[in-house]
N, CA, C and O of each residue as an XYZ file, in Angstrom:
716
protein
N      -9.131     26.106    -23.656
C     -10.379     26.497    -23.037
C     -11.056     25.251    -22.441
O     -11.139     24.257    -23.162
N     -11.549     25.212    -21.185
C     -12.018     23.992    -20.515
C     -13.762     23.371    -21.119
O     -14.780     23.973    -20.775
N     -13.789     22.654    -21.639
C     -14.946     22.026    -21.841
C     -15.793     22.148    -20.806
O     -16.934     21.752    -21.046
N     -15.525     22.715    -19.367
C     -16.842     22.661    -18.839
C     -16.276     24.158    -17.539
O     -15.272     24.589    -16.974
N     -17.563     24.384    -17.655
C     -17.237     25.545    -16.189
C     -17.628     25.775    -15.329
O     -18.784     26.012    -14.980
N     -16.167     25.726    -14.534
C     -16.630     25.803    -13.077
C     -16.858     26.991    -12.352
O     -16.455     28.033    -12.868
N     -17.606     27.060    -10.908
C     -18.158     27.856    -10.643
C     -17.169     28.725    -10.235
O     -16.437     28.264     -9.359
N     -16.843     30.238    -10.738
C     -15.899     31.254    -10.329
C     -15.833     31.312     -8.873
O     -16.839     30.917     -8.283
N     -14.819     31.737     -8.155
C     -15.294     32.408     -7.294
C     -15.780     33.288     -6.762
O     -15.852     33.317     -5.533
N     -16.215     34.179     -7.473
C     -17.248     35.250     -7.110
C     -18.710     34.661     -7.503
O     -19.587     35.226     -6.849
N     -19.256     33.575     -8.489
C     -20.329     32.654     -8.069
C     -20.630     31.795     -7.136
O     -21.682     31.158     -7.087
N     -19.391     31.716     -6.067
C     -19.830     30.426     -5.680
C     -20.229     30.566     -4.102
O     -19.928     31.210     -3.097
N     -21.239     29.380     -4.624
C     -21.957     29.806     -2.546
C     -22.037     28.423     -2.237
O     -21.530     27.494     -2.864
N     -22.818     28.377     -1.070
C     -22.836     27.062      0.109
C     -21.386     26.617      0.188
O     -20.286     27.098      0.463
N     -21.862     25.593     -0.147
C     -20.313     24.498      0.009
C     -19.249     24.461     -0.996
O     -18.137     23.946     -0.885
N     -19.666     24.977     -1.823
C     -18.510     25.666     -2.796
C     -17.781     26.433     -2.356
O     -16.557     26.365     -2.466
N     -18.528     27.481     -1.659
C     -18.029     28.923     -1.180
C     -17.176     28.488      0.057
O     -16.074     28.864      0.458
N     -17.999     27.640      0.483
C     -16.696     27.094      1.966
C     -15.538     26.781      1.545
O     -14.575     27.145      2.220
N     -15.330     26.057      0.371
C     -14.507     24.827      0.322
C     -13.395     26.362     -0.115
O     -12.289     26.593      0.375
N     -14.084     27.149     -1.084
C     -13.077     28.036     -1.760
C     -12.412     28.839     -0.873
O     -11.283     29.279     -1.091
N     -13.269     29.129      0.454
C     -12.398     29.865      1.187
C     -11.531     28.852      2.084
O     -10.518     29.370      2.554
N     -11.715     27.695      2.360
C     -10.570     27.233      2.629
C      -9.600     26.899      2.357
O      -8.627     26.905      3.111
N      -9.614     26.498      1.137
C      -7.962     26.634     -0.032
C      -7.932     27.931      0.401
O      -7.783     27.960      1.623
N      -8.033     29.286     -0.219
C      -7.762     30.328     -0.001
C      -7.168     30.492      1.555
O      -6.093     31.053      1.765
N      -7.705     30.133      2.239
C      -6.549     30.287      3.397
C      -5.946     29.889      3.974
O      -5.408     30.306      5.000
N      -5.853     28.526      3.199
C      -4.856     27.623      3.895
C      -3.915     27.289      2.758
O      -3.067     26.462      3.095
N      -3.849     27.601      1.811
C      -2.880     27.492      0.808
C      -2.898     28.222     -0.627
O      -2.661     27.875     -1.784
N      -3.415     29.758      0.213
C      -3.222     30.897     -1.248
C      -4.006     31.107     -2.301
O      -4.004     32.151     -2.953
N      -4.932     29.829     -2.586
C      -4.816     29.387     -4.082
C      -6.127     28.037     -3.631
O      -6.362     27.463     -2.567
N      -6.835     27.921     -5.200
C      -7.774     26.829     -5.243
C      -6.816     25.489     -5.981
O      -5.937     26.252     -6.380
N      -6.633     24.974     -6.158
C      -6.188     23.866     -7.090
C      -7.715     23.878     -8.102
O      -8.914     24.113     -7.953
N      -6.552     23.369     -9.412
C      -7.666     23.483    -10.789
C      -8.703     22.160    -10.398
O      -9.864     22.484    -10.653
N      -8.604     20.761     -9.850
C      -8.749     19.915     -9.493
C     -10.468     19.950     -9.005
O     -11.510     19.499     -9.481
N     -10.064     20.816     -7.695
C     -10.950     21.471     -6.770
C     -12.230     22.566     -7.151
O     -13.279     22.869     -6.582
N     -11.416     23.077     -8.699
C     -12.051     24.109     -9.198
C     -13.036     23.479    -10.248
O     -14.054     23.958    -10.749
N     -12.278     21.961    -10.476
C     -13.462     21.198    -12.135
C     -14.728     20.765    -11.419
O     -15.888     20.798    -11.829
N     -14.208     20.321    -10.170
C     -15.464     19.536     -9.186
C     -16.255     20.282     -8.737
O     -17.237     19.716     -8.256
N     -16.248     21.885     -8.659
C     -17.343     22.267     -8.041
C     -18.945     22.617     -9.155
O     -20.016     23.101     -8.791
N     -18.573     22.202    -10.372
C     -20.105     21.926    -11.076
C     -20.652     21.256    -10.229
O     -21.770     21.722    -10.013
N     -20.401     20.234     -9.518
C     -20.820     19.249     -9.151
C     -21.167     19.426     -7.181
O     -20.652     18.637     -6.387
N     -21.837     20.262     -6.852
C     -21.710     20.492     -5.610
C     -21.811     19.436     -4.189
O     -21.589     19.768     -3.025
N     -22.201     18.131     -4.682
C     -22.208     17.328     -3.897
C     -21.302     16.319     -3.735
O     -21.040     15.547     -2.813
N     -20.770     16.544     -5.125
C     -18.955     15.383     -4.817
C     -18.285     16.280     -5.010
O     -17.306     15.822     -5.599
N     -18.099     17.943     -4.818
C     -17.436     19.306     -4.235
C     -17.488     18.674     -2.551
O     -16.403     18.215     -2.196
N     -18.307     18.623     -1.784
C     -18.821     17.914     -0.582
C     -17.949     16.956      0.027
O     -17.300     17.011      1.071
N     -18.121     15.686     -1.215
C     -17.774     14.653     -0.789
C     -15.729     14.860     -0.480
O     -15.074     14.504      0.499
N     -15.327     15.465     -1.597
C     -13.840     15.786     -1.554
C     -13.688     17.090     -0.489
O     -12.552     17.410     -0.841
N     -13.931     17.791      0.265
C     -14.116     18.719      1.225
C     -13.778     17.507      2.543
O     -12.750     17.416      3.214
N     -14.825     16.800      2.603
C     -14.753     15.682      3.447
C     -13.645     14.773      3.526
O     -12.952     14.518      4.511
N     -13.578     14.369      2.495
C     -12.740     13.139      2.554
C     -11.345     14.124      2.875
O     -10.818     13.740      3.919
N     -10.732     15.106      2.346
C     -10.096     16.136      2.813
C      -9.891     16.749      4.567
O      -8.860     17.155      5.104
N     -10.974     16.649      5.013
C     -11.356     16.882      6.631
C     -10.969     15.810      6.920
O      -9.904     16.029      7.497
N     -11.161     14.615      6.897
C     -11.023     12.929      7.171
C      -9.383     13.163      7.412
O      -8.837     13.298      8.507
N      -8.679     13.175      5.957
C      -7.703     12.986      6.123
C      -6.440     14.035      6.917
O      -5.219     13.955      6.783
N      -7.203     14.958      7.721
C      -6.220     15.989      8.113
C      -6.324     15.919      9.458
O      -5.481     16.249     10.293
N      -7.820     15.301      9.685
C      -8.513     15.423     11.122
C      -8.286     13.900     11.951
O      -7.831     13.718     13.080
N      -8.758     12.944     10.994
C      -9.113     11.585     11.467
C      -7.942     10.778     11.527
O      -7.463     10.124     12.454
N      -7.500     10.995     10.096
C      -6.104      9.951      9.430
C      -4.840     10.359     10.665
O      -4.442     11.284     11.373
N      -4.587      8.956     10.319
C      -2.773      8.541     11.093
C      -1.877      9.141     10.283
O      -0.738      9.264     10.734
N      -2.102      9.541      9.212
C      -1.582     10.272      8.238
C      -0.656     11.519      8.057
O      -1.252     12.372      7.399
N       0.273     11.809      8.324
C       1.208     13.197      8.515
C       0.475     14.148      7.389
O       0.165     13.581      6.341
N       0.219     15.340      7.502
C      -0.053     16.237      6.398
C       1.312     15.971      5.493
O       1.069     16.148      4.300
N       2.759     15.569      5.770
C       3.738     15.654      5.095
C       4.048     14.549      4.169
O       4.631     14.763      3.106
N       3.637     13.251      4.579
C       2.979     12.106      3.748
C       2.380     11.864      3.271
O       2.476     10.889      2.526
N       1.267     12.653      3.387
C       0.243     12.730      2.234
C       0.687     13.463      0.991
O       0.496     13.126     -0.177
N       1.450     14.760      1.556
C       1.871     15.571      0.467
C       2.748     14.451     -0.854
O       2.677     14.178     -2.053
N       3.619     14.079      0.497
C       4.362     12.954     -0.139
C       3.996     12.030     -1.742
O       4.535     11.961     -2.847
N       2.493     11.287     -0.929
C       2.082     10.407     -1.742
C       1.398     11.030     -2.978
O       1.329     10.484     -4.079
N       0.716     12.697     -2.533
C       0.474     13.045     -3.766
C       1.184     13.322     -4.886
O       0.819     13.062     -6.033
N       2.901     14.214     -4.341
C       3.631     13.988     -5.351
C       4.012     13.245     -6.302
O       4.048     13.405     -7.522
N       4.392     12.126     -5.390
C       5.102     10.899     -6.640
C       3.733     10.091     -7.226
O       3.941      9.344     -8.181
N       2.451     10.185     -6.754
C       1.392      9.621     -7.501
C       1.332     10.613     -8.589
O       0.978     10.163     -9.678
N       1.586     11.791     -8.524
C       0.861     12.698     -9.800
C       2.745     12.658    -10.778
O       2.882     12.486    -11.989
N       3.933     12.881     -9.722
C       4.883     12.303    -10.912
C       4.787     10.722    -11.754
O       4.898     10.346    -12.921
N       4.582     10.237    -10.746
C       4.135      8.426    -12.123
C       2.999      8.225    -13.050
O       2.919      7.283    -13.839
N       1.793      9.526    -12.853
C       0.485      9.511    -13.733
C       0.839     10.574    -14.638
O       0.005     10.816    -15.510
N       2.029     11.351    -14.621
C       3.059     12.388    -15.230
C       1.816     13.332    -15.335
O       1.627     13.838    -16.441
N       1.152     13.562    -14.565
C      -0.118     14.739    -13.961
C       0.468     16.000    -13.411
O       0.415     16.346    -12.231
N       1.037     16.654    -14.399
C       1.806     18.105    -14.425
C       0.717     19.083    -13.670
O       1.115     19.821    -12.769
N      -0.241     19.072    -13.941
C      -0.965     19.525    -12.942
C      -0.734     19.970    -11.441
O      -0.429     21.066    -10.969
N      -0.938     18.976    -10.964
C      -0.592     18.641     -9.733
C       0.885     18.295     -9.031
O       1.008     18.211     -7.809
N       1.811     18.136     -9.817
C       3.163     18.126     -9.575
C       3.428     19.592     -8.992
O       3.717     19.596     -7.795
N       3.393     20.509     -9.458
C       3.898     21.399     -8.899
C       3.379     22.180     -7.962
O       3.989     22.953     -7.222
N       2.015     21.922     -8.016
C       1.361     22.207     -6.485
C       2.073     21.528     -5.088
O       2.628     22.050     -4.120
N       1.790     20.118     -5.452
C       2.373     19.179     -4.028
C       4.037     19.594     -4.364
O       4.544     19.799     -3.261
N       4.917     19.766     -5.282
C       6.223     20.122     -5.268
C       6.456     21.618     -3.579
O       7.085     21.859     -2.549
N       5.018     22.278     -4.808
C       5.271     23.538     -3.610
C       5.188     23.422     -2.289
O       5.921     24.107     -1.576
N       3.889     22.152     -1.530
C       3.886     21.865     -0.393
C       4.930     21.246      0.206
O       5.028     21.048      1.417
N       5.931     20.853     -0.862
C       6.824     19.567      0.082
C       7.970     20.755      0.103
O       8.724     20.605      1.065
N       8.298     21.920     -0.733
C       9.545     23.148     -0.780
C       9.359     23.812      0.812
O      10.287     24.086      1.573
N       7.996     23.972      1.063
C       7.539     24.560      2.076
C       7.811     23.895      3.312
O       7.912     24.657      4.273
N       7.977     22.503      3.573
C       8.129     21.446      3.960
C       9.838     21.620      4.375
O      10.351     21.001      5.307
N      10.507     22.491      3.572
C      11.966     22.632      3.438
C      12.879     21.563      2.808
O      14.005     21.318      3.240
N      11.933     20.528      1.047
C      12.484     19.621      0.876
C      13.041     20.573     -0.438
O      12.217     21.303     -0.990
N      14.432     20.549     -0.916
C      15.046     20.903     -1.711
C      14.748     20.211     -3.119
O      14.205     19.119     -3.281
N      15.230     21.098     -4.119
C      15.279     20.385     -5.479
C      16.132     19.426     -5.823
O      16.148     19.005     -6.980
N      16.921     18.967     -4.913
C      18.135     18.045     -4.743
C      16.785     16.685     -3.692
O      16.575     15.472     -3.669
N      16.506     17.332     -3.345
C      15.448     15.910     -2.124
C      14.655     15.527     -3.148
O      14.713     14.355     -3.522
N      13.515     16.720     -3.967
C      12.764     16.054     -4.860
C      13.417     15.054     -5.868
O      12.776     14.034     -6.120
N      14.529     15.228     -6.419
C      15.087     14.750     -7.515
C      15.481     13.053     -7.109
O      15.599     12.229     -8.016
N      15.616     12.766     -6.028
C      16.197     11.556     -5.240
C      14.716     11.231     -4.591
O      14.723     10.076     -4.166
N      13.667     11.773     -4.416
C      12.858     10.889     -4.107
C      11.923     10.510     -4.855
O      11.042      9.739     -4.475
N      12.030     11.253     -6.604
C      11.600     10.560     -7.599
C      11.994      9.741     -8.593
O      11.363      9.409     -9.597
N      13.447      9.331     -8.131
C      14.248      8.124     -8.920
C      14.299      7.265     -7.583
O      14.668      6.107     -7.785
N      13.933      7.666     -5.913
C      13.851      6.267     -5.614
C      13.019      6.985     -4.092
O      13.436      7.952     -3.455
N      11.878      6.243     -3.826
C      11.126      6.820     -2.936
C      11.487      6.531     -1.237
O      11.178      7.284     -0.313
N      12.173      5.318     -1.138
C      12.888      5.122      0.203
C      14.251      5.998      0.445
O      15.122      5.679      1.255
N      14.294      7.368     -0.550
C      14.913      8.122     -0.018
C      14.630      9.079      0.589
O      15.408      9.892      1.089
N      12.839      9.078      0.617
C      12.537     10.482      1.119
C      12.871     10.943      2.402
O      13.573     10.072      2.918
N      12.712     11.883      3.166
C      13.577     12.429      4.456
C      12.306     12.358      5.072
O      12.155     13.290      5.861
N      10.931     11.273      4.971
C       9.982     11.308      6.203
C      10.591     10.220      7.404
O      11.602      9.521      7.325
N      10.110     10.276      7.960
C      10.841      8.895      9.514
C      10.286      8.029      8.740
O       9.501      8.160      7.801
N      11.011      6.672      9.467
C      11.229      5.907      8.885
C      10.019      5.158      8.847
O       9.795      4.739      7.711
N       8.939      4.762      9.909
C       7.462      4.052      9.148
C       6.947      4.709      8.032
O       6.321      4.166      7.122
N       7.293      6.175      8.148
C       6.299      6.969      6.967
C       6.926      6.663      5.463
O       6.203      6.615      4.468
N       8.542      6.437      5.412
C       8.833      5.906      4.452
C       7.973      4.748      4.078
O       7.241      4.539      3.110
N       8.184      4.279      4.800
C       7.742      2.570      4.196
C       6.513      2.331      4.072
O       6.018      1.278      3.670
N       5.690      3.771      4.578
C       4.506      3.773      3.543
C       4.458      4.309      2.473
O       3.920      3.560      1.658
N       4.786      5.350      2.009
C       5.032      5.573      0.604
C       5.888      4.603     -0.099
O       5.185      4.103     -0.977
N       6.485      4.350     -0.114
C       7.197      3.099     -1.094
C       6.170      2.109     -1.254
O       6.031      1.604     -2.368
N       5.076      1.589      0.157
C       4.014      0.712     -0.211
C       3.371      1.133     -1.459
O       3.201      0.514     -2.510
N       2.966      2.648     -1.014
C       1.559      2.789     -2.026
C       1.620      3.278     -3.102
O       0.635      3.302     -3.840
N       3.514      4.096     -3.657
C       3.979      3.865     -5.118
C       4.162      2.838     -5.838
O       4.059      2.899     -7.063
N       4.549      1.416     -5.010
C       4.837      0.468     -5.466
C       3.597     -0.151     -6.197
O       3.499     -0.667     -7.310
N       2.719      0.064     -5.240
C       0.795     -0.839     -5.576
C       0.605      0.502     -7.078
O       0.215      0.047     -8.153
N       0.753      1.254     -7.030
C       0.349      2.111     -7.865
C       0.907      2.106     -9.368
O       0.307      2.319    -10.422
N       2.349      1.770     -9.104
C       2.971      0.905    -10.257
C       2.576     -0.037    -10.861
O       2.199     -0.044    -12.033
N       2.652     -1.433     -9.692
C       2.542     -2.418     -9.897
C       1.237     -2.897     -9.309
O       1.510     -3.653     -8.377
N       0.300     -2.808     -9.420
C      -0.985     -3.645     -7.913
C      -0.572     -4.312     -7.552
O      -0.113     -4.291     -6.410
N      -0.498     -5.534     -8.557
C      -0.488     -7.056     -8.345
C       0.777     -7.611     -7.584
O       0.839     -8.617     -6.877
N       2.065     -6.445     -7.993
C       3.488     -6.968     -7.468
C       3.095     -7.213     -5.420
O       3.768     -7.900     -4.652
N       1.958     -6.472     -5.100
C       2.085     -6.022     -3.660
C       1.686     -7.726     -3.232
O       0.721     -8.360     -3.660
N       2.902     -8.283     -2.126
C       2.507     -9.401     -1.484
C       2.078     -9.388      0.099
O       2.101     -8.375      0.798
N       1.902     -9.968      0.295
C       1.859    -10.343      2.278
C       2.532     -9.636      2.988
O       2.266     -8.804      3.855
N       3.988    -10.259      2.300
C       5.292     -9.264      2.926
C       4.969     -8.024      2.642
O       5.214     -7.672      3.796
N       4.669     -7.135      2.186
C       4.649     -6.048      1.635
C       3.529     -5.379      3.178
O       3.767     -4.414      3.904
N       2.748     -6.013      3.208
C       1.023     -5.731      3.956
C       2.232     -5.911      5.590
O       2.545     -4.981      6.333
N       2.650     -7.309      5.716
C       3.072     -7.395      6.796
C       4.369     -6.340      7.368
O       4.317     -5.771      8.459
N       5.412     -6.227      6.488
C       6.373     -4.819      6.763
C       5.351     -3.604      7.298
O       5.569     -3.074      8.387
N       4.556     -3.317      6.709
C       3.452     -2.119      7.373
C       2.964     -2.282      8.589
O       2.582     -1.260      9.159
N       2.881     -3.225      9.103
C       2.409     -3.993     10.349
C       3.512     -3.918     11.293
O       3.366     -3.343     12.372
N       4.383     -4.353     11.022
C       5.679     -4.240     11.851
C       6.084     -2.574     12.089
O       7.116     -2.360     12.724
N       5.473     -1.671     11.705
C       5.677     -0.537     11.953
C       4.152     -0.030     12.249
O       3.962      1.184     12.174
N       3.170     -0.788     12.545
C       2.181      0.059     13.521
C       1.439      0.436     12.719
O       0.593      1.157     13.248
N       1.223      0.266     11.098
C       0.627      0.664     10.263
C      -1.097     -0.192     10.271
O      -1.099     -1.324      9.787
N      -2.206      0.257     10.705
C      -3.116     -0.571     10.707
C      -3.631     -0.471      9.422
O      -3.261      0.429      8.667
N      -5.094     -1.965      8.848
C      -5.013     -1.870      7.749
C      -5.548     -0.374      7.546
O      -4.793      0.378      6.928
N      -7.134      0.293      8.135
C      -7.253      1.520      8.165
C      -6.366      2.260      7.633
O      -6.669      3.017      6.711
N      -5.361      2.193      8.019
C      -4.022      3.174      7.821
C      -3.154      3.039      5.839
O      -2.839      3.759      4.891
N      -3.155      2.088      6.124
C      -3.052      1.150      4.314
C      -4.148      1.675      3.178
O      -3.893      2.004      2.020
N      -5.436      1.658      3.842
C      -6.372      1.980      2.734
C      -6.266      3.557      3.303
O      -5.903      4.028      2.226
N      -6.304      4.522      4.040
C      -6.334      5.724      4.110
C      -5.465      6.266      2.780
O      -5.784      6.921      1.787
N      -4.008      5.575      3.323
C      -2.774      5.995      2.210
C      -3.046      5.459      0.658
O      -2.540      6.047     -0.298
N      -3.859      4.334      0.506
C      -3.823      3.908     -0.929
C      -4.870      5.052     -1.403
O      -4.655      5.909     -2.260
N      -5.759      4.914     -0.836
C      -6.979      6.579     -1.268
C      -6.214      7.348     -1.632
O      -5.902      7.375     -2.823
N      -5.743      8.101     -0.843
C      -4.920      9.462     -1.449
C      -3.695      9.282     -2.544
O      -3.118     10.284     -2.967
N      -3.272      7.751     -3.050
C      -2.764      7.830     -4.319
C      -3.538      7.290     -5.167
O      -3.666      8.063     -6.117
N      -3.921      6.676     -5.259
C      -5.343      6.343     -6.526
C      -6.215      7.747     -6.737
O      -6.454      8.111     -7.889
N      -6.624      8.426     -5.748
C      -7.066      9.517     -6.193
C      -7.211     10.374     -7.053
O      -8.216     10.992     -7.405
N      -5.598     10.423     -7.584
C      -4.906     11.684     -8.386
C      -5.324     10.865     -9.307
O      -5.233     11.528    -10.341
N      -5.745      9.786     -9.587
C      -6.273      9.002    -11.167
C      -7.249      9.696    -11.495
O      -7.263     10.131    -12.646
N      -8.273      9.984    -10.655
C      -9.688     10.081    -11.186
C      -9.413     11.657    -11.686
O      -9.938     12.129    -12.694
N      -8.233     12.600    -10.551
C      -8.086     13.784    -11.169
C      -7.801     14.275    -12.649
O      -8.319     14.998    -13.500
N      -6.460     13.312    -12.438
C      -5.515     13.644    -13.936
C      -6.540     12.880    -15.249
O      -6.339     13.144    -16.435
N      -7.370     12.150    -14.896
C      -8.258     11.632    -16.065
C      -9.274     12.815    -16.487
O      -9.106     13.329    -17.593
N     -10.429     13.317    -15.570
C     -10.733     14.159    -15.817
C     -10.000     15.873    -16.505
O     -10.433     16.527    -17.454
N      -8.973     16.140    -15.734
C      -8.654     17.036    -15.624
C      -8.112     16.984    -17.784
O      -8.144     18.042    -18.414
N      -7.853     16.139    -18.231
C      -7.876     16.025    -19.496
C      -8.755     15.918    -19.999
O      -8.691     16.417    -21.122
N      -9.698     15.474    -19.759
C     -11.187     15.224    -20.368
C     -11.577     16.212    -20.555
O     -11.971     16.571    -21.664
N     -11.577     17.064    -19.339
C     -12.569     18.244    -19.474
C     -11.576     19.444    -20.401
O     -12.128     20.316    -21.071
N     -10.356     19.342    -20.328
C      -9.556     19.965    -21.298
C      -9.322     21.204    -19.843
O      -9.616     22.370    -20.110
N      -8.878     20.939    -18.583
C      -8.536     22.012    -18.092
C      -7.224     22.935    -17.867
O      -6.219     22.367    -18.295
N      -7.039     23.862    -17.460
C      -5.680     24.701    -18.141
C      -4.716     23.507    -17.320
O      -5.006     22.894    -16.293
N      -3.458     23.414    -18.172
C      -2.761     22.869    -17.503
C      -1.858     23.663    -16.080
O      -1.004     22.998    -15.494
N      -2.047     24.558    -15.808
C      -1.765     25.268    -15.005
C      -2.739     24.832    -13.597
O      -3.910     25.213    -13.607
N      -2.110     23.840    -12.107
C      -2.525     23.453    -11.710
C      -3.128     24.279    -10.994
O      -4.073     23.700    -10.457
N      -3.052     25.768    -10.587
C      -3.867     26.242     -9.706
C      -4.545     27.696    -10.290
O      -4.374     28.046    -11.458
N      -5.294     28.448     -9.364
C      -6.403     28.677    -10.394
C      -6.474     30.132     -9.281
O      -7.130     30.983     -9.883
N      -6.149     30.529     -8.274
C      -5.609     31.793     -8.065
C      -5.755     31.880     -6.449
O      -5.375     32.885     -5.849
């Protein structure tokens, strides 16, 4: 049972109510994630946004992002969210044979080849911070990656931290999505 509750969807209005009907029609389903934050209707807001940012603004492939959310929520072992982004990347037409090889090694994934070499950046920093050198910043560069583009992608894997922390805290179902 979740230590705290969020607003149903048949309670929820303003910007709650937006946000809910846009999961709902753009992907079936709220994520539980989406569903802890809306107590909170103004960082409900802020993740709506930063969400718009990254679909609208970002250099970002919707398929790389998916990307980075996967293997960020497989290395924070955030079951949660694994099988949500699993489902976006199946949809994607990546097999259980692709997932399995791009979570024992991420420069196998089947994005082109700059988009690889951003995910391998921002699993690697996510692993390791400190391992990330120059070279690391400069390879991104050599493929057109501005820094903009570096911190867009490190956001969306640090992210899933603040999720999978809460999302235990508050004791929510482990069942990542919510209908």
């Amino acid at each position: 049972m979740p230590r705290i509750t969020p607003v149903s969807t048949e309670d929820a209005q303003g910007i709650v109510k937006e946000g809910y009907e846009i999961f709902l029609t753009n992907y079936g389903t709220i994520p539980k994630p989406i569903l802890m934050i809306s107590v909170s209707p103004d960082l409900f807001d802020l993740q709506l946004k930063r969400n718009r940012y990254l679909a609208t603004k970002s250099n970002l492939s919707f398929s790389l992002l998916a990307h980075i959310r996967y293997l960020a929520a497989c290395h924070l072992d955030y079951r949660f969210c694994q099988d949500f982004n699993r489902d976006q990347l199946k949809r994607q037409g990546l097999t259980d044979e692709d997932l399995r090889k791009l979570e024992e090694d991420p420069s196998q994934s089947l994005l082109e080849e700059h988009e690889g070499a951003m995910l391998a950046f921002v699993i690697k920093a996510l692993k390791a911070p400190s391992s990330i050198t120059d070279e690391d910043i400069n390879t991104l560069r050599t493929y057109n990656w501005t820094d903009r583009d570096m911190v867009d992608a490190m956001k969306q894997g640090v992210s899933m931290i603040d999720h999978a922390i809460m999302m235990q805290v508050f004791d929510m179902d482990p069942d990542c999505l919510a209908g």
